[in-house]
C-alpha positions in Angstrom: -0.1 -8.8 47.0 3.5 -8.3 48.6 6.2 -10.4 46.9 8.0 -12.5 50.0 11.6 -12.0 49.9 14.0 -14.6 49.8 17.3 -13.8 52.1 20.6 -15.6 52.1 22.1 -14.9 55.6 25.9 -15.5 55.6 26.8 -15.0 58.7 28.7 -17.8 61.5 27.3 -16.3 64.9 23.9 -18.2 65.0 22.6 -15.3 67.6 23.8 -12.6 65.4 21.3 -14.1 62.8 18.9 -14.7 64.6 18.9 -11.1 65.9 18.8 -9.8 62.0 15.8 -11.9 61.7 14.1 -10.8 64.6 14.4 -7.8 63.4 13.1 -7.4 60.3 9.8 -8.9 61.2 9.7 -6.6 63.9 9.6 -4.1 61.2 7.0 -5.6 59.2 8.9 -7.3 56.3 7.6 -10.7 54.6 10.2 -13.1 53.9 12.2 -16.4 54.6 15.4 -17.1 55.3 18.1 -19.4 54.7 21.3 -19.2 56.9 24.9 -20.0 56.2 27.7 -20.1 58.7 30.6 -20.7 56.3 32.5 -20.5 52.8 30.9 -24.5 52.1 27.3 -23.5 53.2 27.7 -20.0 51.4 28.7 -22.1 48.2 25.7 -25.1 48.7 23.0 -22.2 49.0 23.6 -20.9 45.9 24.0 -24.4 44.2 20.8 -25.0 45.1 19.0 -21.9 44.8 20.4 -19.2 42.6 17.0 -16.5 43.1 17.6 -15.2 46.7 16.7 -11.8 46.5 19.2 -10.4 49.2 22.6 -11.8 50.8 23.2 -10.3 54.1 26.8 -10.9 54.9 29.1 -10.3 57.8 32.8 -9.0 56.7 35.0 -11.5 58.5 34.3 -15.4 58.7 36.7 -18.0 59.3 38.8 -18.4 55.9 36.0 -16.5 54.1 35.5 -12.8 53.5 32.6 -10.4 52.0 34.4 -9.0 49.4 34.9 -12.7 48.0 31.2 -13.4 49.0 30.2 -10.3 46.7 32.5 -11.8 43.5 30.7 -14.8 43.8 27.0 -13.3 44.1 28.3 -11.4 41.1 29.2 -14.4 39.2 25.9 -16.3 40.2 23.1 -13.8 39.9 24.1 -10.5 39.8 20.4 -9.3 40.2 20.6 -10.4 43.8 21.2 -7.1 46.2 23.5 -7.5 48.4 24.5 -5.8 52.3 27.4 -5.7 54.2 26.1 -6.6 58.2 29.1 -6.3 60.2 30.5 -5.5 63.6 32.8 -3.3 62.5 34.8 -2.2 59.2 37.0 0.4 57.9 36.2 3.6 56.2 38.7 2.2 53.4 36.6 -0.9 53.2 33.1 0.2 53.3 34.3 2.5 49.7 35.5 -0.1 48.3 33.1 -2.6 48.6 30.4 -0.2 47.5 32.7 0.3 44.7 33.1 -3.4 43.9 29.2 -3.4 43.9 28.0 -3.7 47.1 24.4 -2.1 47.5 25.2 -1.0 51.1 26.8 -1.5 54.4 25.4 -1.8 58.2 27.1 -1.8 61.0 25.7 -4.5 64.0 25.6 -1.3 66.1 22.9 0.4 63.9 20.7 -2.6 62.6 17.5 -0.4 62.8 18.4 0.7 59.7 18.7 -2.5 58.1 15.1 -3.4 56.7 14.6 0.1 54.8 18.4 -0.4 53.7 17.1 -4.0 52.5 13.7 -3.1 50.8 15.5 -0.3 49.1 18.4 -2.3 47.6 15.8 -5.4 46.8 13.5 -2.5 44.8 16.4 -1.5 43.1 17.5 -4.7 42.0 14.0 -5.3 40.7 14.0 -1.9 39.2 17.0 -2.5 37.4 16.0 -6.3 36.6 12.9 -5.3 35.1 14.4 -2.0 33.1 17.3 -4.9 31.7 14.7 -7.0 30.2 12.3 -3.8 28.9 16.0 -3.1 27.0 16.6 -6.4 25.7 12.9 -6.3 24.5 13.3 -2.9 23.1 16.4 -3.8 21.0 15.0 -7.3 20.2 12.0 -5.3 18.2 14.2 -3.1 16.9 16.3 -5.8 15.4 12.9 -7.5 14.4 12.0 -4.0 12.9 15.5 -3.5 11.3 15.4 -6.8 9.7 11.9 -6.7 8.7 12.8 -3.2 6.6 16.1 -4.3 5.3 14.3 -7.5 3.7 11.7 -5.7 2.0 12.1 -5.8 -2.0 11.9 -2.3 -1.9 13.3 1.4 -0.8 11.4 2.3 2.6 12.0 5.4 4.1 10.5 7.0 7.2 10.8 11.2 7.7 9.2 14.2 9.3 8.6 17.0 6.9 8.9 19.5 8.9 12.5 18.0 9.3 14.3 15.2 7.7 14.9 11.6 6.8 14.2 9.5 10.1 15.1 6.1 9.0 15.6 4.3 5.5 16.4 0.6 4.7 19.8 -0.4 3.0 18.0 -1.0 -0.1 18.1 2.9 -0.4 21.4 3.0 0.3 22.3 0.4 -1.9 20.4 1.7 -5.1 20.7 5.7 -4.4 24.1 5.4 -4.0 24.4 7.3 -0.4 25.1 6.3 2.9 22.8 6.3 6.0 24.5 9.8 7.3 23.9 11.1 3.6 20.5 10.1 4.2 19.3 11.4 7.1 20.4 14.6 6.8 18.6 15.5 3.1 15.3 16.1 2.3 13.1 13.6 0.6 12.5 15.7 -2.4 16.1 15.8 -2.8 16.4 12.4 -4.4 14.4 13.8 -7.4 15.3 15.8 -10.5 13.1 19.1 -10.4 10.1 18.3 -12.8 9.5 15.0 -10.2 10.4 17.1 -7.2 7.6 19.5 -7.3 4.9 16.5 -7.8 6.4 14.9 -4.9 5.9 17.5 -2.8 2.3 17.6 -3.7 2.0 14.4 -3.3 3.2 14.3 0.3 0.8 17.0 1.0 -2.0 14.2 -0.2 -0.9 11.5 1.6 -0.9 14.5 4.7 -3.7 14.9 4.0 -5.5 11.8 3.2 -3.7 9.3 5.0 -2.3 7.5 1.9 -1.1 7.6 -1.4 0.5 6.6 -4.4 2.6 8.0 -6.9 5.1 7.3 -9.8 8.7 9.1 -10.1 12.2 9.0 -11.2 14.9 8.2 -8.0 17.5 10.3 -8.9 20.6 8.2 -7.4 24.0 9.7 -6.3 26.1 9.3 -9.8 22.6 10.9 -11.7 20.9 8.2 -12.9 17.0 8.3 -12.6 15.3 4.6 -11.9 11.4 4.6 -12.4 9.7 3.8 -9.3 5.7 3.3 -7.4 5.4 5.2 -4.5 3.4 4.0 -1.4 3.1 6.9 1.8 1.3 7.0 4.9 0.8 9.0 7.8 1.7 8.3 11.1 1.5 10.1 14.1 4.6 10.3 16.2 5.1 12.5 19.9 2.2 14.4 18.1 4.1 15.0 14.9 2.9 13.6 11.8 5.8 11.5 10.2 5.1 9.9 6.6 6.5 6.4 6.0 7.3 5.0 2.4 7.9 2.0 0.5 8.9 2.2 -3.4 9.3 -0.7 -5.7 11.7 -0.5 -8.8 9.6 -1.0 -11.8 12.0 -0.4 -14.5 11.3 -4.2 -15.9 7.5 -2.7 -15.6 8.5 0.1 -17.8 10.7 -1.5 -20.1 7.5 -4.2 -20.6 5.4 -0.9 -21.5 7.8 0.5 -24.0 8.6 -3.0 -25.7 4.6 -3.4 -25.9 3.7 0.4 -27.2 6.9 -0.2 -29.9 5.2 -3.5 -30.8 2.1 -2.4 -31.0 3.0 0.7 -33.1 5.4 -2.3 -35.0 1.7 -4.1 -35.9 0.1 -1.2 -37.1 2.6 -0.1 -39.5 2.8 -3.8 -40.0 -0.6 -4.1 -40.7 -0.8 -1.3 -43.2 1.8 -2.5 -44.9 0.1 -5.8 -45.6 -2.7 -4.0 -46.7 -0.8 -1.9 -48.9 0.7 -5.0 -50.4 -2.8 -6.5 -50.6 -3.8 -3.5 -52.8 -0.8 -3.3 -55.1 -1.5 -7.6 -55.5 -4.8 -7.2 -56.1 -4.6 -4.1 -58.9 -1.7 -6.2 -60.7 -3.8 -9.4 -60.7 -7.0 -7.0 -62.0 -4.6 -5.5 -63.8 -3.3 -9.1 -65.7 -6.6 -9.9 -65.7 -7.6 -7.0 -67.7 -4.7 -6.4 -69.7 -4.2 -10.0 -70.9 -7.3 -12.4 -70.2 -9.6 -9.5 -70.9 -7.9 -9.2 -74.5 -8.0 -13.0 -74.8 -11.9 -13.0 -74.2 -12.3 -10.0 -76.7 -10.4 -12.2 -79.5 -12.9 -15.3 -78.8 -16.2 -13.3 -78.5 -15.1 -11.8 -81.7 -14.2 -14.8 -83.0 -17.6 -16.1 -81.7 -19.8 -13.4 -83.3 -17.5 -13.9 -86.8 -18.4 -17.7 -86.9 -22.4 -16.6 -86.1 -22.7 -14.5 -89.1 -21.2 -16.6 -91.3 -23.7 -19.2 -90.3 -26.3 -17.1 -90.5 -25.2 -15.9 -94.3 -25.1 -18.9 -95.0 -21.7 -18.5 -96.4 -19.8 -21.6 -94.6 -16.4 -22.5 -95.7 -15.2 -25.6 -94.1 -11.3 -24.3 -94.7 -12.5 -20.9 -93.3 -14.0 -22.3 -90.3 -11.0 -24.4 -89.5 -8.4 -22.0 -89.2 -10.5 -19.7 -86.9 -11.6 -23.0 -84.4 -7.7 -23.2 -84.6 -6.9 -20.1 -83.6 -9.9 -19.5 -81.1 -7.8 -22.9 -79.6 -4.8 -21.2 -79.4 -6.6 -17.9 -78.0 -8.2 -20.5 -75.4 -5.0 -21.8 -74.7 -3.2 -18.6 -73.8 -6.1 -18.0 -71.4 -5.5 -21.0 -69.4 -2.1 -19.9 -69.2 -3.1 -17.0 -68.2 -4.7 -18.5 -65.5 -2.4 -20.7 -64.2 -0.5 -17.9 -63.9 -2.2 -15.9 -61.6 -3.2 -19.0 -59.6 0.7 -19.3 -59.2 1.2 -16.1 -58.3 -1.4 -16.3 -55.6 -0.4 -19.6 -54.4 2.1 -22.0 -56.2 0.3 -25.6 -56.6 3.8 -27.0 -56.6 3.8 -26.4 -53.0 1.2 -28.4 -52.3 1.9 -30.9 -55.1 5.5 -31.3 -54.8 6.5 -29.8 -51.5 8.5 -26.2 -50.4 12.1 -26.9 -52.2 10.0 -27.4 -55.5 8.2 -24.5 -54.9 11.3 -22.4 -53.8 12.8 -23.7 -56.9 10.4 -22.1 -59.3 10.3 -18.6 -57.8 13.7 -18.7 -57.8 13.7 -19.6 -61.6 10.7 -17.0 -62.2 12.6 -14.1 -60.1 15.5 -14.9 -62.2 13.7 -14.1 -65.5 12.5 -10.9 -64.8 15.4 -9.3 -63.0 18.5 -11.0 -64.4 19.6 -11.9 -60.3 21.4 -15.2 -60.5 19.9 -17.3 -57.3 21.1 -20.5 -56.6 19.3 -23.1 -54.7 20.5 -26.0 -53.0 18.6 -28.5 -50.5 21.2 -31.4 -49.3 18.5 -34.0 -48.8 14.8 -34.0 -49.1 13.1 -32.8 -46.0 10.6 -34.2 -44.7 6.7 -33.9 -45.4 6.0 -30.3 -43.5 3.1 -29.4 -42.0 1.2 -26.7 -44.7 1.5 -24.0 -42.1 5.2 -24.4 -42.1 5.4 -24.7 -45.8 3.0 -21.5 -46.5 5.2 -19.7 -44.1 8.9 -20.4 -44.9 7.4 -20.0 -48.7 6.0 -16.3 -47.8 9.3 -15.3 -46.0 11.5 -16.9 -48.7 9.6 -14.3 -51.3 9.8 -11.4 -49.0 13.7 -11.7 -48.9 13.7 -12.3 -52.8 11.4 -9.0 -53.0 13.7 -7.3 -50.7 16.7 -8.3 -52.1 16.0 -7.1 -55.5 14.5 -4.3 -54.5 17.2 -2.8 -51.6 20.1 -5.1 -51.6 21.8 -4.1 -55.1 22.7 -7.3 -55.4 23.7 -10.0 -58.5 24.2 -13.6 -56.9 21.9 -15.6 -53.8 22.6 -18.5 -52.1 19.6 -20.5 -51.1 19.5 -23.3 -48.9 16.7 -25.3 -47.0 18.1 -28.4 -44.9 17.1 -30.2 -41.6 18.8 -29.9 -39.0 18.8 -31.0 -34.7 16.2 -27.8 -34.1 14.0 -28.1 -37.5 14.0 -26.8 -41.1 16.6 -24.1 -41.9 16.4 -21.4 -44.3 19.1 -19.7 -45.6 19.3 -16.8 -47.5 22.8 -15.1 -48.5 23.6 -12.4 -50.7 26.6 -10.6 -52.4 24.8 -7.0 -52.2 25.6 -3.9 -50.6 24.8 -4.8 -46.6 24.0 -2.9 -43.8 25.3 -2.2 -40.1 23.6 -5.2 -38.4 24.2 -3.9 -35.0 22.0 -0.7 -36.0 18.6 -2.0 -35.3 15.7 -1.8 -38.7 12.7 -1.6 -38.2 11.7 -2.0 -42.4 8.3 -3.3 -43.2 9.6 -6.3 -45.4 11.8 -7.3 -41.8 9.1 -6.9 -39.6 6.7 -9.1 -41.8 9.5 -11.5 -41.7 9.7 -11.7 -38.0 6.1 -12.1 -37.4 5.3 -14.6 -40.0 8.7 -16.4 -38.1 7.3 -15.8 -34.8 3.5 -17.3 -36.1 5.3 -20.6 -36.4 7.7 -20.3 -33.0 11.0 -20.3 -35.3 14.0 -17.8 -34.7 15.2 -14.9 -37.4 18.5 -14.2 -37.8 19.9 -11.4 -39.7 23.9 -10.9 -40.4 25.3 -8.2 -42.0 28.2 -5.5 -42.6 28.4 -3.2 -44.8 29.9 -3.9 -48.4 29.9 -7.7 -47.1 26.5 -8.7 -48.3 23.7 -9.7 -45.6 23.0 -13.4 -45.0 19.2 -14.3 -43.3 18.4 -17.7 -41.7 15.5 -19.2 -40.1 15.1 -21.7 -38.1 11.7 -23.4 -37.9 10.8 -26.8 -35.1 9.2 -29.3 -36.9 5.6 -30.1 -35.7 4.6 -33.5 -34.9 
């Protein structure tokens, strides 16, 4: 259906508008009119209606002119077309409102060709209207676009194969280190050291191929630094060219995760082993005790026994006799209980479950001191409080593994024990003179690892200080449980 058009007529000879109108029906246009003989009309018209499509104006009213008719239109709506209709006009004049913006000029002597002069300059204006808004739409997606890409977490870059980088986000530029002009005029494969390269150039052949793909790589960034990244392509077909768009996330903390997690795991086996191997070496010297010392103890009475049955069965009893071997099958029993308790120590103290840890601590600080000559002192400010047996087991089975390493690594003479409470929970402190180590070089020794994850079992936090020639002072810090 045919749009009507809306004309503004400025013009102050009422048959001279009249005879415009007349006109352009006579040529078949649709449209309605609205006429204005002065600068006061001229202005009320457009108050009241600023979507005329056309002003038709004469050159000379009273006080009034075209050219000041055109700056206003201009102002108002400058998708309105607008034609000089005048009697007469300069050369001079006629360029220069064309210049100023005029769509075109007709003289009163030649309105015939006014209505294709006005359909023309009203399709224009549309035309140009409706390309205006198509560009304001265009940009506003490619803002939307732009924005959408530069918010994403990761790199995304858009390229031809067959020539280069299209389009990338400033998260590229930002973590490869090149601009946007750097960018777009390298190859993908570029940002890769050469081992990567060649995969991703296979891989791009996939995602040709199937549509999509992933892969895994090293970004090689401007100053040579590689960051581990996931890879996401696909396809797209653009003017008949297939272009490949991707999106990478970082996943160094990813990586870092996996390496931490392998080095623990491998930390647990060795770990593991090594509490096996300890297991072994306890178990042959409590066999071993056993053997060496009850073993002989239970010879002695069995022979003891089997001396006191033949007698009786001789006949031959001498009370005196009989005495003084029940007195030293005693003392043989005697030595065996010992024997006993000693192994049940070893295996687990009863004074830590009888008296608490700082009694406990106390004697295998007073049985280490026997057998290796190493001077520990042990002090505990004020009694802590009842621990849970978890707590106690463990700060227990850590305080021997420092002893044990200690003797065995530290080349040491004096320790400093202490076990208090404090605001975050029971403190251990171990401290001793010995020959120290580079703290800031990290150790990965059995009797340290066991340490940690006993520590770690109950939530606490190990700390190690040490410097060479300065001795090597461990503390642990364990939250009481309520």
């Amino acid at each position: 259906m045919e749009k009507i058009m809306r004309l503004l007529i400025l013009e102050d000879n009422p048959d001279d508008a009249e005879l415009i109108q007349r006109l352009l029906r006579k040529s078949g246009l649709s449209f309605t009119a609205k006429v204005a003989g002065d600068k006061d009309e001229f202005f009320e018209a457009l108050e009241d209606d600023n979507s005329f499509d056309a002003v038709l104006a004469d050159n000379a009213l009273p006080q009034y002119n075209s050219l000041e008719a055109l700056n206003m239109i201009r102002k108002k709506n400058p998708d309105i077309a607008f034609i000089l209709v005048t009697g007469t006009v300069s050369e001079e004049f006629a360029v220069k409102i064309i210049q100023e913006g005029a769509d075109d000029y007709i003289l009163k002597s030649n309105l015939t060709r006014l209505p294709a002069a006005l359909t023309k300059a009203v399709a224009n204006k549309r035309n140009q209207h409706d390309r205006l808004i198509a560009e304001k739409n265009i940009e506003r997606e490619k803002d939307l676009s732009a924005a959408i890409i530069n918010s994403l977490p990761g790199i995304f870059y858009f390229f031809d194969p067959e020539t280069s980088l299209l389009r990338c986000n400033t998260n590229f530029e930002k973590i490869s280190g090149y601009s946007c002009d750097e960018l777009t005029i390298s190859r993908p494969e570029g940002f890769f050291e050469q081992d990567d390269s060649d995969r991703i150039n296979g891989w791009m052949d996939t995602v040709i191929e199937k549509g999509q793909a992933e892969i895994e790589a090293n970004l090689l960034t401007k100053d040579l630094r590689t960051i581990p990244f996931y890879f996401t392509g696909s396809s797209i077909l653009v003017d008949g060219r297939t272009c490949l768009m991707v999106i990478g996330l970082d996943i160094s903390t990813r990586k870092l995760f996996e390496k931490q997690l392998k080095e623990a795991n491998e930390h647990l086996r060795q770990l593991t082993g090594h509490m096996e191997k300890i297991k072994e070496e306890e178990q042959t010297r409590i066999a071993r005790e056993i053997h060496d010392q009850l073993g002989q103890l239970l010879t002695g009475l069995k022979m003891d026994v089997s001396w006191l049955g033949k007698k009786v069965d001789a006949g031959k009893i001498d009370p005196f006799a009989i005495r003084e071997k029940l007195n030293e099958m005693s003392s043989l029993l005697d030595e065996a209980v010992q024997t006993v308790r000693k192994v049940a120590a070893d295996l687990r103290p009863s004074l830590l479950d009888n008296l608490g840890l700082p009694a406990a601590i106390e004697w295998y600080s007073e049985e280490v001191q026997k057998r290796s000559g190493l001077i520990i002192e042990f002090k505990s400010p004020e009694a802590p409080p009842s621990l849970d047996p978890v707590i106690a087991n463990g700060l227990f089975r850590v305080y021997q593994e420092a002893i044990t390493n200690i003797v065995r690594h530290a080349k040491a003479t004096r320790v400093s024990t202490t076990l208090r409470q404090s605001s975050s929970g029971i403190e251990l402190g171990v401290t001793d003179n010995g020959q120290g180590f580079d703290a800031r070089t990290p150790r990965k020794t059995l009797g340290l690892l066991g340490m940690r994850e006993r520590v770690n079992i109950m939530n606490g936090m190990f700390n190690i200080q040490s410097q060479p020639g300065r001795g090597t002072t461990v503390l642990i810090t364990v939250p009481l449980k309520e």
